[in-house]
C-alpha distance (Angstrom), angle and dihedral (degrees) to the residues before:
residue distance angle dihedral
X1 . . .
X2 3.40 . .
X3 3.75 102.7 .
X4 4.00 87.3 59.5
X5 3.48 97.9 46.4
X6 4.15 86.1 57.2
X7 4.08 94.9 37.3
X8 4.22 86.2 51.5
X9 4.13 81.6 44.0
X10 3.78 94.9 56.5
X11 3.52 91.5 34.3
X12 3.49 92.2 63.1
X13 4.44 91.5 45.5
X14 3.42 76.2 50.6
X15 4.46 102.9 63.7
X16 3.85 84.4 24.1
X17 3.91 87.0 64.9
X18 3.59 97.2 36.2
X19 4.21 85.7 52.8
X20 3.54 85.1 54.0
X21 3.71 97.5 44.2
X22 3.92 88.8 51.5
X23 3.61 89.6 48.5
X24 3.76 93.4 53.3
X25 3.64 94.0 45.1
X26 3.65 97.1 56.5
X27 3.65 94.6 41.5
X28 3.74 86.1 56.1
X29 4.03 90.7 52.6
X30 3.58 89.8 48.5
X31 3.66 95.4 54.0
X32 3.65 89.7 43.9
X33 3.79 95.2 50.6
X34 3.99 89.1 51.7
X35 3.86 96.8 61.8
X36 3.52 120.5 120.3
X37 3.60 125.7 -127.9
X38 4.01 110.7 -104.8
X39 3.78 114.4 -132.7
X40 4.16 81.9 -136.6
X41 3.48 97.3 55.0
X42 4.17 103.5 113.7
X43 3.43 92.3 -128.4
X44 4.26 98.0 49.2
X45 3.90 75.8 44.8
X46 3.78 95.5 57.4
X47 3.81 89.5 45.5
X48 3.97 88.9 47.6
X49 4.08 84.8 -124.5
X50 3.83 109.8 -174.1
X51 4.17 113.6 -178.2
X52 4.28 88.4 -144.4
X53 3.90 105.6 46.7
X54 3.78 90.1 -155.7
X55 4.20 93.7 72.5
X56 4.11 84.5 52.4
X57 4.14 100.6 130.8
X58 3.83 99.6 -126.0
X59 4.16 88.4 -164.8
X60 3.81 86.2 65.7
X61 3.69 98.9 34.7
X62 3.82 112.0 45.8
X63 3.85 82.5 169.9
X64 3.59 97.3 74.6
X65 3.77 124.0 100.4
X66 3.56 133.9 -166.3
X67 3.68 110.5 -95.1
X68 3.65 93.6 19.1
X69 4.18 113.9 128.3
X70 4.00 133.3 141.8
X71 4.06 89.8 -84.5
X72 3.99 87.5 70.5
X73 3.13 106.1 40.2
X74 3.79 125.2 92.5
X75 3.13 101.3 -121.8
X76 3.84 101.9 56.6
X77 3.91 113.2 106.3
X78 3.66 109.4 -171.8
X79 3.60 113.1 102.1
X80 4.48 129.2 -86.7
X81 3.89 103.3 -72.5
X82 4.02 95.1 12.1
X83 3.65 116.4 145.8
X84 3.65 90.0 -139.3
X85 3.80 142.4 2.1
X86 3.39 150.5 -179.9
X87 3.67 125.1 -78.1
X88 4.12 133.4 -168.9
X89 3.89 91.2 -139.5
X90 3.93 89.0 64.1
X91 3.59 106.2 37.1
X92 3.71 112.9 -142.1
X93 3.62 100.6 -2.6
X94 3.64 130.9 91.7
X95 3.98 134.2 -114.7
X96 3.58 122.6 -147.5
X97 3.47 120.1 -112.9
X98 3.74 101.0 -122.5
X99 3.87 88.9 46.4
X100 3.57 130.6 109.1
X101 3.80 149.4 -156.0
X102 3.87 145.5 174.7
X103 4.21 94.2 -101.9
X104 3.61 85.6 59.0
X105 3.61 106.3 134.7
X106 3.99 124.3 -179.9
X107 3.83 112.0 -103.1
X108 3.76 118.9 -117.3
């Protein structure tokens, strides 16, 4: 009687540390998923990403339009009025809204 008291006792340290492990894990995606693209990262770089559209340097980036920022374009994924969003270009980070870069393409 003993042995099953102690195999239902680690049984149950077992699933409460597998709960907790769970937990952490999808805290740890969440937190991940949040970050914010970095204007220094070599790739934002490449793409001449800037978080405020407004300071984009229209010498260097003929492409850029008036009025154009992440929330137009079609590749933007964050949802109508979002502050940020996700973006295929910068896998599992997020673009701000009001940002801009050179694959910005108008949305249909």
């Amino acid at each position: 009687m003993s042995r099953f008291s102690s195999l239902s006792s680690t049984r149950r340290v077992f699933m409460m540390q597998v709960a907790t492990a769970a937990t952490a894990v999808l805290a740890v995606s969440e937190a991940s998923a949040q970050a914010m693209v970095d204007e220094k990262d070599p790739q934002a770089a490449g793409l001449a990403y800037k978080a405020d559209g407004t300071k984009v340097d229209k010498a260097k980036n003929p492409k850029f339009a008036a009025g154009s920022n992440c929330a137009n374009c079609a590749l933007f994924q964050g949802k109508a009025g979002a502050a940020a969003g996700g973006c295929p270009l910068f896998a599992g980070k997020q673009v701000a809204a009001k940002g801009w870069c050179s694959a910005w393409a108008k949305k249909a």
